[in-house]
C-alpha positions in Angstrom: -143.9 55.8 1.8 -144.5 56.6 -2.0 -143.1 54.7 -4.5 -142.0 57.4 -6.9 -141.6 61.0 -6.2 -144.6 63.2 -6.7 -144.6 67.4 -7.1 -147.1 70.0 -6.2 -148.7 71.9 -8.8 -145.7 74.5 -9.3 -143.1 71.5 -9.6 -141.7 71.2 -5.8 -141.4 68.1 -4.4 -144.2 66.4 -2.0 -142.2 65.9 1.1 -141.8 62.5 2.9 -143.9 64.0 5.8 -147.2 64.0 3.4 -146.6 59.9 3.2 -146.3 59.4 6.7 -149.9 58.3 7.9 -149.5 56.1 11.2 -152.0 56.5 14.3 -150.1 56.3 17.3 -151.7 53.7 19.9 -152.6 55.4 23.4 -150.0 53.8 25.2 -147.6 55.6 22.7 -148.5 59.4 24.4 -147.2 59.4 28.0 -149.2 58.8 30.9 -152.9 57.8 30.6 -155.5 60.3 33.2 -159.1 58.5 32.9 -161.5 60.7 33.6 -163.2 58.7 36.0 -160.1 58.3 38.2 -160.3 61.5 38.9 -163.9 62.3 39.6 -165.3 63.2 36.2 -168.6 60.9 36.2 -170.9 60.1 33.2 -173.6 62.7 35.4 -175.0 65.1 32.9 -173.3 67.7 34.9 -170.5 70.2 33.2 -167.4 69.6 34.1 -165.6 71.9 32.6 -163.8 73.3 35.6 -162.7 69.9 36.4 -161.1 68.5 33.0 -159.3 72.0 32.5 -157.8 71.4 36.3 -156.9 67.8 35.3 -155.1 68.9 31.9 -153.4 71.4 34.2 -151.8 68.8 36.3 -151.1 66.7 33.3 -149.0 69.4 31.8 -147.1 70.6 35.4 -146.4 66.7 35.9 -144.8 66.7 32.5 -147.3 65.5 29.9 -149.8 62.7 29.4 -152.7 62.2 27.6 -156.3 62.6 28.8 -158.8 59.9 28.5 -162.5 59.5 27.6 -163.4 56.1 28.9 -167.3 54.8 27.7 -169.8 57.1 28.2 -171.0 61.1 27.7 -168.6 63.9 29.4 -170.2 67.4 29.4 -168.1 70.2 29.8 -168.2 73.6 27.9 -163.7 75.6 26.7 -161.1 73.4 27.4 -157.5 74.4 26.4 -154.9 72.0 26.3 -151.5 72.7 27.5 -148.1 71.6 26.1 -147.2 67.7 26.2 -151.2 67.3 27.1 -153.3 65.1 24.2 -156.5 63.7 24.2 -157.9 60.2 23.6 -161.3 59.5 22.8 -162.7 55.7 23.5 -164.7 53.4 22.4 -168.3 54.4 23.3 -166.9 57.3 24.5 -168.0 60.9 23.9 -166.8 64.0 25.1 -170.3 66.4 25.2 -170.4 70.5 24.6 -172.3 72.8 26.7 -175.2 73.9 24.8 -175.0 77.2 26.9 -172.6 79.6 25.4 -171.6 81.1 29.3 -169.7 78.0 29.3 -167.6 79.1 26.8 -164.8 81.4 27.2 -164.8 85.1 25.9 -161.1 85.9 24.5 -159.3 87.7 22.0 -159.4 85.4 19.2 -159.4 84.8 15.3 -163.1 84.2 13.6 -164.3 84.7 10.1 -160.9 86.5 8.6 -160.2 88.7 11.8 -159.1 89.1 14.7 -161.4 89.9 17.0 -162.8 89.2 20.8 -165.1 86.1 20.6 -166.0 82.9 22.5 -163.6 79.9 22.4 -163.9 76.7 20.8 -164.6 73.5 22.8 -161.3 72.0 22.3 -158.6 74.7 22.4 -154.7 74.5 21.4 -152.2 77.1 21.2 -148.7 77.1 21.1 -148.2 73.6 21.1 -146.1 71.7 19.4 -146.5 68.0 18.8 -150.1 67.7 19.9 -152.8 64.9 19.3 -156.3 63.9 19.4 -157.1 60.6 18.6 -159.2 57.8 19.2 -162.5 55.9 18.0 -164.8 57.9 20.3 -166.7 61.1 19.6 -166.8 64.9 20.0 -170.2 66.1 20.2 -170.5 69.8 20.2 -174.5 69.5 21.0 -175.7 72.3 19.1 -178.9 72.0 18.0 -179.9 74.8 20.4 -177.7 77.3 18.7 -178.5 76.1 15.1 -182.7 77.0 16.5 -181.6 80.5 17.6 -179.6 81.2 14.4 -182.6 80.4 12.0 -184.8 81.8 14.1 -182.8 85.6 14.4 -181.9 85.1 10.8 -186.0 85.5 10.1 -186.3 88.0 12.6 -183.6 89.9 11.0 -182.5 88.3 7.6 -179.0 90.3 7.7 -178.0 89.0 10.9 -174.0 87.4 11.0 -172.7 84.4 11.9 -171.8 85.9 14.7 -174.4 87.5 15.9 -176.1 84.5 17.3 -173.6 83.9 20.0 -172.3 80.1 19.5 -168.9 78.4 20.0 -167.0 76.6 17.5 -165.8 72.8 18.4 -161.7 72.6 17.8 -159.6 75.5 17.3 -155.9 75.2 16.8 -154.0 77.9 16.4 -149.7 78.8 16.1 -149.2 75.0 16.7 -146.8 72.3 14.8 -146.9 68.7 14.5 -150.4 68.1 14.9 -152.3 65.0 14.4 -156.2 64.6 14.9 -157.2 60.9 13.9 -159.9 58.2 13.9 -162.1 60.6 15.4 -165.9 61.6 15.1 -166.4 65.2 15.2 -170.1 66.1 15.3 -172.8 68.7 15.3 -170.6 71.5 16.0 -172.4 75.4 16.9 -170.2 76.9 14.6 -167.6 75.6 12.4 -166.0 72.4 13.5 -162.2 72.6 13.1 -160.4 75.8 12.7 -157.0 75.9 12.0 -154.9 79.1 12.1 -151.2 80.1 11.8 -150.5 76.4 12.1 -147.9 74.1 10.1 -147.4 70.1 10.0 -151.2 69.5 11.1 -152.6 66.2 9.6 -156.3 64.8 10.2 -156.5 60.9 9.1 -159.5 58.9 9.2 -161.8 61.1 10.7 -165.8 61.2 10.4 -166.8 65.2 10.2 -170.7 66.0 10.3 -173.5 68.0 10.8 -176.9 67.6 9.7 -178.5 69.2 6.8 -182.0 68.5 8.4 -184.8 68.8 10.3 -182.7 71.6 11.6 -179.9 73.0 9.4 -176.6 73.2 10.9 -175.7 76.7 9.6 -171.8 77.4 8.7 -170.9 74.4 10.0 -167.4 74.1 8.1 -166.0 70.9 8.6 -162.1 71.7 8.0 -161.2 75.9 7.9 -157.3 76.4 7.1 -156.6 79.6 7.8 -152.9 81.0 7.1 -151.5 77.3 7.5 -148.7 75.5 5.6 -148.0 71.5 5.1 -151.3 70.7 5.4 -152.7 66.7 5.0 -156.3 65.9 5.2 -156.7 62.0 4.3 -159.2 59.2 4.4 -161.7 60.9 5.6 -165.3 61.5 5.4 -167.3 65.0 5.7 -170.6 65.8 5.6 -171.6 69.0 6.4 -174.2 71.7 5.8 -171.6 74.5 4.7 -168.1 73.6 3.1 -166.2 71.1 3.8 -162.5 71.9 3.2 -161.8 75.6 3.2 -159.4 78.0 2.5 -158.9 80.9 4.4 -156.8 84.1 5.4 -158.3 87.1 5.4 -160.5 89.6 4.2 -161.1 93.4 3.6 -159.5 96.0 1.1 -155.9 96.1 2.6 -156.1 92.2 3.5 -152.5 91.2 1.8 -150.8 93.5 4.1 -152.4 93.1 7.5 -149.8 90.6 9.4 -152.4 88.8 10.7 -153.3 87.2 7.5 -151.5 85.3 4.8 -151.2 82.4 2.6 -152.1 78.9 2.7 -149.3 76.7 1.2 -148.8 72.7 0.6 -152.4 71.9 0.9 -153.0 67.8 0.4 -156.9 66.7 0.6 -156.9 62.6 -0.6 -158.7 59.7 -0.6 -161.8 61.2 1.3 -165.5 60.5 1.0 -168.4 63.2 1.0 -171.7 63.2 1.4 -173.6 66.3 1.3 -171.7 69.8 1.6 -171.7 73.1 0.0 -168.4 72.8 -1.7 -165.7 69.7 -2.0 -162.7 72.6 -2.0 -163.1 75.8 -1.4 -160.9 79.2 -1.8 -162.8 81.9 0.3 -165.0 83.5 1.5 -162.2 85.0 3.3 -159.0 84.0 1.5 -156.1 86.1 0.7 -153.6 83.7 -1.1 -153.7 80.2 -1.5 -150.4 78.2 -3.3 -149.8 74.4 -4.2 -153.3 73.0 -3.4 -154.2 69.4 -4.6 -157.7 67.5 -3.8 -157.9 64.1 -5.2 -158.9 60.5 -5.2 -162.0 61.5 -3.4 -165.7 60.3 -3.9 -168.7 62.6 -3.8 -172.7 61.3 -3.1 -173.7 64.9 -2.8 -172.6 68.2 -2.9 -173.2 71.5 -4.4 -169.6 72.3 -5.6 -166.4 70.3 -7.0 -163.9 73.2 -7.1 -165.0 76.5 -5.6 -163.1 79.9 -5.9 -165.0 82.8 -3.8 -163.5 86.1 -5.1 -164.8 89.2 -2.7 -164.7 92.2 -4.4 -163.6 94.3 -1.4 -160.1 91.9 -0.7 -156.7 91.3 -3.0 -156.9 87.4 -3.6 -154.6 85.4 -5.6 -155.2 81.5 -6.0 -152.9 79.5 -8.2 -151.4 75.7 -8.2 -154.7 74.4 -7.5 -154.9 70.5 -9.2 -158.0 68.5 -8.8 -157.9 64.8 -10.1 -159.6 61.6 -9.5 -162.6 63.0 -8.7 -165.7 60.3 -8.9 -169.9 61.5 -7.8 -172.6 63.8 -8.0 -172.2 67.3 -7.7 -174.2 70.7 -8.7 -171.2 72.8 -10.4 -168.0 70.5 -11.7 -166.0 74.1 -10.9 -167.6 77.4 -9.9 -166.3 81.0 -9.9 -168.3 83.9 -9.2 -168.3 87.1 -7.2 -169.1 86.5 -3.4 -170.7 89.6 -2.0 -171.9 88.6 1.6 -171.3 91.0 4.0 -168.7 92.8 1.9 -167.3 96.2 2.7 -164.3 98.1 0.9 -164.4 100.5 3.5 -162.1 104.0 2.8 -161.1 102.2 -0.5 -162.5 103.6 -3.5 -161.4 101.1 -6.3 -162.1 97.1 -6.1 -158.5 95.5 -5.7 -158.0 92.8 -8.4 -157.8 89.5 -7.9 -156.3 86.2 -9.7 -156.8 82.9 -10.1 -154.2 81.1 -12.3 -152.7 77.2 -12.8 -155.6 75.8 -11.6 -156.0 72.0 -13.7 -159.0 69.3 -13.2 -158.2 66.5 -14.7 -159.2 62.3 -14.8 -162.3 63.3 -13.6 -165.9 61.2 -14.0 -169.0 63.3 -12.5 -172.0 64.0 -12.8 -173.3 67.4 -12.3 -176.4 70.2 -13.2 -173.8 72.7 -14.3 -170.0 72.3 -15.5 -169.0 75.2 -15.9 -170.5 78.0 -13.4 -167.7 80.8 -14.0 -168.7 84.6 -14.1 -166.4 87.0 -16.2 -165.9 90.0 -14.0 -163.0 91.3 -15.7 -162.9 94.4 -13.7 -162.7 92.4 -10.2 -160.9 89.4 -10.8 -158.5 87.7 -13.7 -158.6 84.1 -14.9 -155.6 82.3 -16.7 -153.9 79.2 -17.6 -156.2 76.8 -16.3 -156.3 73.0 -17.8 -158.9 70.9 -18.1 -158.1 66.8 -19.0 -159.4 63.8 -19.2 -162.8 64.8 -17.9 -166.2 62.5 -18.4 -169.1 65.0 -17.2 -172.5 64.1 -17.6 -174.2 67.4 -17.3 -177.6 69.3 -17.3 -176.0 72.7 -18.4 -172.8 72.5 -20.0 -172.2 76.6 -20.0 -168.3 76.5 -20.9 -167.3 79.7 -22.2 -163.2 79.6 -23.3 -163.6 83.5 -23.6 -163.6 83.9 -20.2 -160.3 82.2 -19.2 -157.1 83.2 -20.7 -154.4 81.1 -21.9 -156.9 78.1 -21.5 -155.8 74.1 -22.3 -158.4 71.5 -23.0 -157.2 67.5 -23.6 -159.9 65.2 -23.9 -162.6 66.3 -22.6 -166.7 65.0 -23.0 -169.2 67.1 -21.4 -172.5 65.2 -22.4 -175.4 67.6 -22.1 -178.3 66.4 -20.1 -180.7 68.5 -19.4 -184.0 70.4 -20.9 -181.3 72.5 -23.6 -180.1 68.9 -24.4 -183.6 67.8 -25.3 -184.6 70.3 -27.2 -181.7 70.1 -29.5 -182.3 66.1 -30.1 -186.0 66.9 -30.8 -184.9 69.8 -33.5 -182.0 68.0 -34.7 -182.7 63.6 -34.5 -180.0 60.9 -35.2 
């Protein structure tokens, strides 16, 4: 429990729930179903038919939890029913189906739509109070995919995600009280955890990764929030080769109003380590509103941005309460805002809706990076105001700050010590 009481960015109170971080042990969710006790063998065979008949009687029997003793389980969907959770043991891994028939084909949300697409590997829906847990892993097995998407994207370089057909590995979706802890979740298809229309969700002490080589992992996401409120992601460590926590929500000209979108509120990322991803936090690419985000006490070996804010020209986005603080590492842009074009469409709309980003602070901050300041003015797409910066150290190869751009600006001591080829030059011209 905390010790005094904290606020968000807009001055509301960080609720008790936030502070509440304990694992339960397995014997704490109901009635343990082994795997093995029930015919599912460490074979190399896909079981999928059999685990989603098992959860099924777990959940008409009134609850339990399913368990992954030692060894590799394959099996391709699974959806887990009400009162059903899922533990994950020692030397225990629970295998995807690298054949996407094994997958479901459902109406289902993907990429800021709803749309018909293939289910994850772990499914939840409607649940309240469910959990995943455990020291084992979750393997979604998809170097096949990850071939066929590099390999169609040089055949036909504006291919989608979607067009190569691959499954992502946890989807969660209209669900409460949900905890996913200790776990390993690896090498995903597609992005490895969704999370959509979904409140009280924390993940603790999980290990999140994909590889960045031989064979990139493409879009590979290791957290996606997506319309979600009260939202805790803590001591955990994420290596990915796309982002790693996202915002989402929505996308297209008439975004804000479509009720299958919406905000994402009482965001919490903390005490986390990352090693290589394409950006720490990121707002977009399909994002509609984001409110009362903070990201800090986290460590960063690699990465390509601190603080990202997508802003599509063709949807209405408005990002504000954003703090960053504590930040340590290495990073390629300390904050980055630019236009973000792919696959945009404004459809029947004939002007670009305007956008906002506003009460966004980084602050007790020591990084390194190439550039600090990476923002694009783009006055006729997006507006940019009362931002802080404080109590920054940032070693830098391209400092780039521009206090035209941002209206309504506050800087308290802040060193940005140029590094790079500019910085150079200017000690050669001008010497101590």
């Amino acid at each position: 429990m905390r010790a005094v009481e904290e606020l968000f960015p807009d001055g509301t109170p960080i609720d008790d729930w936030f502070y509440d971080t304990r694992i339960p042990e397995l014997s704490e969710l109901g009635k343990p179903y082994l795997l093995t006790d029930h015919g599912i063998l460490d074979d190399g065979r896909i079981h999928t038919a059999e685990i989603q008949a098992l959860i099924d009687t777990v959940a008409a029997d009134g609850g339990g939890v399913i368990v992954v003793p030692a060894g590799t389980y394959m099996t391709g969907s699974l959806f887990f029913k009400q009162g059903v959770h899922l533990y994950v043991s020692e030397g225990g891994m629970l295998k995807g189906s690298d054949d996407i028939s094994d997958y479901a084909l459902l109406d289902t949300r993907i990429e800021g739509e709803s749309c018909m697409y293939f289910a994850a590997l772990i499914n939840a829906d409607h649940l309240d109070g469910f959990t995943m847990c455990g020291p084992g892993i979750i393997d979604g097995n998809g170097l096949r995919s990850w071939k066929a998407f590099w390999l169609r994207r040089t055949w036909n370089p504006k291919c989608t995600n979607k067009d190569e057909q691959r499954p992502r590995l946890v989807y969660i979706s209209n669900c409460s009280n949900v905890l996913v802890a200790g776990l390993r979740l690896q090498n995903a298809h597609f992005w490895t955890n969704h999370i959509y229309r979904s409140h009280h969700v924390k993940y603790i002490g999980c290990r999140i990764t994909s590889p960045l080589g031989p064979v990139k992992a493409p879009s590979t996401d290791a957290i996606d929030i997506d319309v979600c409120t009260d939202f805790l992601v803590k001591n955990c460590f994420l290596a990915v080769n796309d982002d790693s926590v996202v915002l989402k929500g929505g996308k297209g000209p008439y975004a804000d109003t479509a009720p299958e979108n919406g905000s994402n509120e009482r965001i919490i990322v903390e005490d986390c380590e990352y090693g290589f991803c394409h950006g720490i936090l990121t707002c977009g690419s399909e994002s509609v509103h984001n409110r009362n985000v903070i990201l800090r006490r986290v460590k960063i070996s690699s990465g390509s941005n601190l603080l990202w804010l997508k802003m599509r020209p063709d949807t209405p986005q408005h990002y504000e309460y954003i703090r960053v603080e504590e930040v340590q590492g290495r990073i390629h842009s300390f904050l980055n805002v630019n236009p973000w074009t792919q696959f945009y469409d404004l459809g029947d709309r004939k002007d670009i809706p305007l956008s906002y980003a506003d009460h966004i602070t980084m602050r007790n901050c020591d990084c390194e990076c190439d550039v600090y300041f990476n923002v694009a003015r783009e006055d006729e797409q997006y507006r940019l105001s009362d931002f802080t910066f404080e109590n920054l150290y940032v070693r830098a190869g391209e400092n780039r700050f521009d206090e035209g751009i941002i209206r309504n600006l506050t800087v308290k001591n802040v060193t940005v010590e140029e590094t790079g080829e500019r910085a150079a030059v200017k000690a050669s011209i001008n010497p101590d």
